[in-house]
Structure formats: C-alpha cells, structure tokens
C-alpha positions in Angstrom: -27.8 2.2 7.0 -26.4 0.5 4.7 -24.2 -3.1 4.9 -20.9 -1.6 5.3 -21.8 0.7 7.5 -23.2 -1.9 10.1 -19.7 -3.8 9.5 -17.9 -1.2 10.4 -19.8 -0.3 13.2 -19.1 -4.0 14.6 -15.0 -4.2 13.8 -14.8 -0.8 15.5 -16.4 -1.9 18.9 -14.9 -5.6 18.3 -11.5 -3.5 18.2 -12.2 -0.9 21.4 -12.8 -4.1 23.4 -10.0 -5.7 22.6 -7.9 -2.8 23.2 -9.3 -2.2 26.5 -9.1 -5.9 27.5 -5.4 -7.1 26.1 -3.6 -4.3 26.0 -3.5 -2.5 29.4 0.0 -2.8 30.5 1.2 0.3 29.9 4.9 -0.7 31.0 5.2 -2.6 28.2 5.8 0.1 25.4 4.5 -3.0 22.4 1.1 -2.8 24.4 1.3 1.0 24.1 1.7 0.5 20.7 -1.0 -1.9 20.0 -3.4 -0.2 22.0 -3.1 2.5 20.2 -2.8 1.3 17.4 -6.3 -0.8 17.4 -7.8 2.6 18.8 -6.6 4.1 15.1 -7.9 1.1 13.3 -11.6 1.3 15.2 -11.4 5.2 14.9 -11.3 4.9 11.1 -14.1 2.3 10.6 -16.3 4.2 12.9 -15.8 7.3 10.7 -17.0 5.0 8.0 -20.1 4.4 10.0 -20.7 7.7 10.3 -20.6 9.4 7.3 -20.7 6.3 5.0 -18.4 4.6 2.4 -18.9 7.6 -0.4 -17.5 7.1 -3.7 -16.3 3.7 -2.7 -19.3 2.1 -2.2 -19.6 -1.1 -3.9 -24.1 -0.8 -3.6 -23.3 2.7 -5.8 -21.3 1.2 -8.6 -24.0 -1.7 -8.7 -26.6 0.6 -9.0 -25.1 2.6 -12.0 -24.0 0.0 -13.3 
C-alpha cells in the first residue's frame, strides 16, 4: 500500500464521520445535500484505496522517469 492509498483511506473515513455526525437533520434538505454529498466524495477516495491510483500515480512516473 502505497502513500496515496493510505491518504485516501483516512479522507474517506474523516468524511463518513463527518457525515454521520453534522449532517443528520434530514428536514433540512442542504443537510440532505451535504450528506450526501460527502458520502460521494468518501465513496470515491475509498475506490482509490482499493484499487489504487493507476496511471495517475505520481510513485509510477518517478520511477520511469
């Protein structure tokens, strides 16, 4: 595992939390909306833990370089 990985394992658990602990009104449609809306944002960087950065790492284009 790799630096980036481990990054954006943390951002997407520092994101769930924060979902689940400011943004639990659901009356409020913004707090609907920013709820889900840091649920998309972890989703994406846990992807990025699981299958890696790919082409876009920056460890990659050091190496060939």
């Amino acid at each position: 595992m790799n630096g980036l990985q481990t990054y954006a394992e943390f951002l997407g658990r520092v994101l769930i939390a924060a979902a689940l602990l400011f943004h639990l009104d659901f009356a409020q449609q913004m707090q609907m909306i920013m709820f889900l809306k840091n649920f998309a944002i972890a989703g994406g960087f846990l992807v990025i833990f699981a299958y890696g950065p790919g082409p876009i790492s920056l460890d990659r284009r050091k190496a060939s370089a």
